[in-house]
C-alpha positions in Angstrom: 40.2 181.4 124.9 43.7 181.8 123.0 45.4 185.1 122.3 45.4 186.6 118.9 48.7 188.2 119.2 50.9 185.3 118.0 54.4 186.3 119.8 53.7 188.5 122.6 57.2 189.9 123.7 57.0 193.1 126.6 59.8 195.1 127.6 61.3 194.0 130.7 62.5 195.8 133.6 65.7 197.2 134.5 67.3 196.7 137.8 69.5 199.3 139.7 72.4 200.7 138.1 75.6 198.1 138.9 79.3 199.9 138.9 82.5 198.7 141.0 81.6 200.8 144.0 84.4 200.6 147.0 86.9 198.5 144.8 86.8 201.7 141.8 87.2 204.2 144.4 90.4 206.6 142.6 92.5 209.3 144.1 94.4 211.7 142.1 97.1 213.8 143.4 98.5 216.5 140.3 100.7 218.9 140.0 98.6 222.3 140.2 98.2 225.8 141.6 96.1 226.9 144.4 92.1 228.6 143.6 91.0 231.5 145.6 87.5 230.9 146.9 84.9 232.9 144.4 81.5 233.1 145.7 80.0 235.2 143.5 81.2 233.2 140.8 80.5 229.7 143.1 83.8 229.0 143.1 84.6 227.2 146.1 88.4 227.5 145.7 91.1 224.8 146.7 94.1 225.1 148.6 97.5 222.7 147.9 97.7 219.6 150.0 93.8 219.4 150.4 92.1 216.9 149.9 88.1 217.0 148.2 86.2 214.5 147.0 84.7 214.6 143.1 81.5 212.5 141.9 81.5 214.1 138.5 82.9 216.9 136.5 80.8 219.5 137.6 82.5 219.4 140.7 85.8 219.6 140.0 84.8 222.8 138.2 83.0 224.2 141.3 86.4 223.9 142.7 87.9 226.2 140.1 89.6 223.8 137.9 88.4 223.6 134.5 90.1 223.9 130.6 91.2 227.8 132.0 92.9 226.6 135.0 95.1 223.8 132.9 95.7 226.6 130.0 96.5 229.2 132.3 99.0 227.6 134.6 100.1 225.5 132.0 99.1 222.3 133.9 97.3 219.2 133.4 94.8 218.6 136.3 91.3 219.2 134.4 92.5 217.2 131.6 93.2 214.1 133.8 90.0 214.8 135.7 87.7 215.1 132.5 89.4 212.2 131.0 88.8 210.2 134.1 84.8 210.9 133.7 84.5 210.0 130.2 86.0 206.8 130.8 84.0 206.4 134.2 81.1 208.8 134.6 79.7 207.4 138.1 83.4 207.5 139.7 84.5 208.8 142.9 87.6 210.6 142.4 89.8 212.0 145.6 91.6 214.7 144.3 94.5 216.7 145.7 97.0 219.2 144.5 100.8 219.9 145.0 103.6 221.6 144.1 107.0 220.2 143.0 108.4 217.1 141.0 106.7 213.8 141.4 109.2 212.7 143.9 108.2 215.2 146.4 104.8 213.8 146.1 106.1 210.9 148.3 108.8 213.0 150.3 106.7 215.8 151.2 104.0 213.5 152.5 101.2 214.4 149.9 100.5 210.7 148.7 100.3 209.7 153.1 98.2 212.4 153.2 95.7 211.8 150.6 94.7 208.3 151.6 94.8 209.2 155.2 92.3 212.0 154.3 90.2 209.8 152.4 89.9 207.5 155.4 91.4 204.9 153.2 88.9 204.3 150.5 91.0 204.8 147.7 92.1 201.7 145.4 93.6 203.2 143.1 95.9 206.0 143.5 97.5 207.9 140.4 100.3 210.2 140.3 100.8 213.3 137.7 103.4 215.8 137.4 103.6 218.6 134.9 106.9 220.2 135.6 107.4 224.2 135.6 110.5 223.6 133.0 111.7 221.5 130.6 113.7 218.7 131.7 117.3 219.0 132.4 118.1 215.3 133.6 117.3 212.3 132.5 117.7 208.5 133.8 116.8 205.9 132.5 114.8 207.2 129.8 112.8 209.2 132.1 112.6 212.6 133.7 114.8 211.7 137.2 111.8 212.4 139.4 109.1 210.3 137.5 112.1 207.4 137.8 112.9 207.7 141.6 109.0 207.6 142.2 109.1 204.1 140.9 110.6 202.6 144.0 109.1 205.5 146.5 105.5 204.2 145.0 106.4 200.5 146.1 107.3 202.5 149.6 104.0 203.8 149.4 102.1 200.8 148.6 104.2 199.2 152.0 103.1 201.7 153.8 99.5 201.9 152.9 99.4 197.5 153.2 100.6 197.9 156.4 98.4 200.4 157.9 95.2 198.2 155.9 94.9 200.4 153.1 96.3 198.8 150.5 95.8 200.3 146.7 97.4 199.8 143.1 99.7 203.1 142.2 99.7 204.8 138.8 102.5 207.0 137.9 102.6 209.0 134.9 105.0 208.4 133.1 105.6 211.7 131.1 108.5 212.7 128.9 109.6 209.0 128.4 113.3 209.7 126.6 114.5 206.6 125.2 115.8 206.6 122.0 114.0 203.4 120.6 112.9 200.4 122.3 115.9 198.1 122.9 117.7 201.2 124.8 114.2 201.9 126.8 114.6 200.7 130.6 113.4 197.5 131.0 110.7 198.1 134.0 110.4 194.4 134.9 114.5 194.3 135.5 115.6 197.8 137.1 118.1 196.8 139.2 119.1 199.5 142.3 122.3 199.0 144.4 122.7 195.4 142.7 118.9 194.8 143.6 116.0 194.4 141.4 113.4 196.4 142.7 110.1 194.2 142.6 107.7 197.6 142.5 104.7 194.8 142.2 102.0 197.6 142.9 103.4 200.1 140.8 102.8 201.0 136.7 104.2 203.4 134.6 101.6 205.0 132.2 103.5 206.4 128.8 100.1 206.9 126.8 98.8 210.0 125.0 96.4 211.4 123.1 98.5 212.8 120.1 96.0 214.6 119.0 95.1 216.6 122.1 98.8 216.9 123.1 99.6 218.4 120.0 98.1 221.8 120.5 100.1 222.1 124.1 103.1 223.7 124.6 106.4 222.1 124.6 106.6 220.9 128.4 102.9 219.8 127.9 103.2 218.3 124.7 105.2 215.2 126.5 102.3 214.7 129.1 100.7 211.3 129.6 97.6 210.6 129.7 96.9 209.0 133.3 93.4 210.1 133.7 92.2 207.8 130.7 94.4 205.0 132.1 92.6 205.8 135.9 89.4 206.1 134.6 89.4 203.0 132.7 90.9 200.7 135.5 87.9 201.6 137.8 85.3 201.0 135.5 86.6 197.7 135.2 86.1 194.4 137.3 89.2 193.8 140.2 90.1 190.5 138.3 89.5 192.6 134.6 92.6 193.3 132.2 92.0 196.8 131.3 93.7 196.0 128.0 90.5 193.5 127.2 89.7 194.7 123.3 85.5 193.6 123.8 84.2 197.5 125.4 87.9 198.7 125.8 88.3 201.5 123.0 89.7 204.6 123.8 88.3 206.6 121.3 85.4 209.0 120.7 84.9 210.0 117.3 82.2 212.6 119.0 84.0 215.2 120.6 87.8 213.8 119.1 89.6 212.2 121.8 92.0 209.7 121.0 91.8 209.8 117.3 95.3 209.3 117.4 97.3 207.4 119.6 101.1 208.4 120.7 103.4 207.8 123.4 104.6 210.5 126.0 107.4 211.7 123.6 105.1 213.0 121.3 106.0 210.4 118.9 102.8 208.0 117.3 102.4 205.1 118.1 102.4 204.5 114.2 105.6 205.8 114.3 107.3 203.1 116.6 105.3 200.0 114.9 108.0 197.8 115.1 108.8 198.6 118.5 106.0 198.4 120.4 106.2 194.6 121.2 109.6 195.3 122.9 108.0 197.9 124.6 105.3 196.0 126.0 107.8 193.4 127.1 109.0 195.6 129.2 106.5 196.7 131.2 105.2 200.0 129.4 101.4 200.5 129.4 100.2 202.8 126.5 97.7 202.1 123.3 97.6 200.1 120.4 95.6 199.5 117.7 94.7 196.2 116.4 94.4 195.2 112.2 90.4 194.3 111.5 89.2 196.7 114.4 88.9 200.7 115.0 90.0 202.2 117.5 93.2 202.3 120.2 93.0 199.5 123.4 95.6 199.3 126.0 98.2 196.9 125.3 98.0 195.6 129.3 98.1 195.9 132.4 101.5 195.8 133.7 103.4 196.2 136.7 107.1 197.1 137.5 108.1 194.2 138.3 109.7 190.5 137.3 107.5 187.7 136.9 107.5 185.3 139.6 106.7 181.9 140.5 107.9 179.6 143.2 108.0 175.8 143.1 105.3 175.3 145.6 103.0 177.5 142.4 102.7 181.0 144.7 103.2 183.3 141.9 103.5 187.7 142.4 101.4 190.4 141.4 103.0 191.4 137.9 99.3 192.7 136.8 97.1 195.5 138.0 94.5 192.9 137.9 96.3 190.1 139.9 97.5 193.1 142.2 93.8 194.7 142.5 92.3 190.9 143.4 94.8 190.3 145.9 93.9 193.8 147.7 90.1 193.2 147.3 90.9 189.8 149.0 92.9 191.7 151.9 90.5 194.4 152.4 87.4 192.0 152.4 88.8 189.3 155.0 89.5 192.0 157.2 86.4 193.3 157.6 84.6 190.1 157.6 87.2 188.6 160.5 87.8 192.1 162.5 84.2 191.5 164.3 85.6 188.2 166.2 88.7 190.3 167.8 88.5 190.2 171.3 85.8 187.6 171.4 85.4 184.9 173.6 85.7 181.7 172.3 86.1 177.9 174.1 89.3 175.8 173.8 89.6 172.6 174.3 89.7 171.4 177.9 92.5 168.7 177.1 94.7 170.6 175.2 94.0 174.0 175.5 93.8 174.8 172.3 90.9 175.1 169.6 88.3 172.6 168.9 87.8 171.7 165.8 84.3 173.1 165.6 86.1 176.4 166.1 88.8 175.7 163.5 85.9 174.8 161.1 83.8 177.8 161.6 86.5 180.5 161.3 87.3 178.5 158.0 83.7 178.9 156.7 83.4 182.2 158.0 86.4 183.7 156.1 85.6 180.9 152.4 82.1 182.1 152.1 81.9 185.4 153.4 84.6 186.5 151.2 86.2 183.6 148.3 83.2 181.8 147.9 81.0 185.1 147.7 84.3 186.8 145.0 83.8 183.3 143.0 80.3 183.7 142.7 81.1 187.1 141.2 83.4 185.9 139.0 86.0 187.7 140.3 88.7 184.6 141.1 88.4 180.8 140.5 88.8 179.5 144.2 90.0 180.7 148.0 90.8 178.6 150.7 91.1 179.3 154.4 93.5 177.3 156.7 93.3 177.4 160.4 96.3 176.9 162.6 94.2 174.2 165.3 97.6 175.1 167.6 96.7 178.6 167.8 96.8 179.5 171.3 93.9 182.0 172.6 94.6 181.2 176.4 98.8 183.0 176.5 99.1 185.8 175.1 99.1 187.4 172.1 96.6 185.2 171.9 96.5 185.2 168.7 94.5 183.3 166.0 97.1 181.7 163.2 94.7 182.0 159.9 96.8 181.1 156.2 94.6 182.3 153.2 95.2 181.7 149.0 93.3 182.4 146.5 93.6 181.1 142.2 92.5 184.3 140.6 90.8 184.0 137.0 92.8 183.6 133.9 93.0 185.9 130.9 94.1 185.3 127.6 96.8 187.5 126.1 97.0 186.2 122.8 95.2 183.9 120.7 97.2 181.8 118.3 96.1 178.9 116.1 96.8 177.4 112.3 94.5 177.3 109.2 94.7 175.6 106.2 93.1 175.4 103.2 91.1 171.2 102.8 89.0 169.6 99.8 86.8 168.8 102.5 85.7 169.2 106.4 
């Protein structure tokens, strides 16, 4: 017998909650003060140059550091923190503090230190400095310290590639200087002893939240807002622009963040209109607003560095997202080859070398463990692995000679097209 009901439509179910996991795993190292352990308050306290882990909020604050710590000590740590969790509630955020100018973030070992603590795990590492006086030197448009960190966060980056722990660095980029655009430095060129410094894995945050900065005082008032620039790169996809306008706004009418947009001289973004495409020409990542739609949307995802291509088509990191792709690629076909280190494999009994049984399976091993599983995801188009069949397992070092590249996914910056007016389609 029929049903009665007509259209019969039942709720379905939801499956598990899906975030980025590993690849949105943030560290935070900020300018800050030390907290005395309260127990009778459940304060936990923290000490500078340690290292805790944060899954929300709630924890930071068990660790002392809430709206009175920043007020207090004139500092910015809760702020970042908070703005980090709105953007990205289910985050894991690595969190230490330190004392000095951003520089001495990388001299005195703190950066090392917090991604050695955190067993490597973090991808993306940011950077904030809230100075204990006003700024007395400029270059380049910038405090001295939040310039010189440009090239000692490439170092980093080096560093943390070659001890397998690769991550994209986020400096904030507060007290930006620059008169107007054309005089800003162009972050794409900077040229050091006749070099130009290709700081691929490094971006320079000069967002704020006008609004919020606004009731700080005058050191604070030129903070920028790295937090809401961390927080939204880890909720997104490796191979995501976090300037992507679809889910991207900044603001929250609710409890008035972002309402208005400015830049980390206190100035609007409103206020340099006509300026901002130079800016974003150059390299600087803060938010826009677009004609037709509310709200303010990073401009892009940009990294200190010129835009490069080769004739054979290998082309540089000169996005986060290019630059967070390439590291989820690193990171994956190393722990998806590391198992076979050591093994014992054959070799050829004519040549000594491998068979191409071998060569084949190593190939397969690395394409659809890692690029074939990433294209399924939709996080690049293709990978390949290549096999040196002359690798030579029998002398050592014995080593086995694998060549990998991978065609990321595309994104659209801009979309452009003509209309007319016709007496008929």
């Amino acid at each position: 017998m029929g049903s009665l009901k007509g259209v019969n439509i039942q709720r379905g179910t939801i499956g598990a909650s899906v975030d980025q996991g590993a690849d949105a795993i943030t560290g935070l190292l900020a300018t800050g003060v030390a907290v005395a352990a309260d127990a009778a308050n459940g304060i936990s306290g923290i000490a500078l140059g340690q290292t805790v882990r944060l899954t929300s909020l709630t924890d930071a604050e068990a660790y002392g550091i809430n709206e009175s710590y920043d007020s207090t000590n004139s500092l910015s740590v809760y702020r970042h923190i908070s703005e980090f969790y709105r953007m990205f509630p289910n985050g894991t955020l690595y969190l230490m503090l330190y004392s000095g100018d951003m520089e001495a973030a990388f001299a005195e070992q703190y950066a090392k230190k917090l991604i050695i603590d955190a067993n490597g795990e973090i991808r993306i590492l940011g950077i904030a400095n809230t100075p204990a006086a006003a700024t007395e030197e400029y270059l380049n448009g910038f405090p001295e310290d939040v310039f010189g960190s440009i090239q000692l966060g490439q170092q980093l980056y080096d560093w943390a590639f070659s001890t397998f722990r690769p991550c994209q660095i986020i400096l904030e980029g507060r007290d930006f200087n620059a008169a107007n655009a054309a005089s800003a430095l162009d972050l794409r060129n900077i040229t050091i002893s006749n070099q130009v410094l290709e700081a691929f894995k490094v971006s320079v945050c000069i967002a704020q939240d006008w609004k919020f900065a606004d009731g700080l005082d005058a050191i604070r008032k030129k903070m920028a807002d790295l937090g809401t620039m961390l927080g939204s790169i880890a909720k997104k996809a490796v191979n995501e622009n976090i300037g992507e306008v679809e889910g991207g706004n900044l603001v929250d009418t609710t409890n008035n963040k972002w309402l208005v947009a400015g830049l980390s001289n206190h100035q609007t973004v409103a206020g340099w209109d006509s300026q901002l495409e130079a800016l974003d020409s150059k390299g600087y990542i803060f938010a826009i607003s677009y004609t037709g739609i509310a709200g303010y949307y990073w401009n892009n995802d940009h990294t200190c560095t010129p835009i490069k291509k080769d004739k054979d088509g290998y082309f540089n990191e000169y996005t986060i997202s290019y630059g967070r792709v390439h590291d989820k690629a690193v990171r994956d076909l190393r722990t998806c080859l590391l198992p076979k280190v050591k093994s014992t494999q054959p070799v050829d009994p004519d040549t000594g070398k491998l068979p191409q049984a071998l060569v084949t399976y190593f190939e397969r091993l690395a394409d659809d463990d890692v690029f074939n599983a990433m294209a399924a995801e939709g996080l690049i188009t293709a990978g390949k692995t290549t096999v040196d069949p002359d690798s030579d397992l029998l002398i050592s070092p014995r080593e086995l000679k694998v060549s990998f590249v991978l065609v990321p996914t595309g994104q659209i910056d801009e979309i452009k097209g003509t209309i007319n007016l016709k007496t008929s389609i």
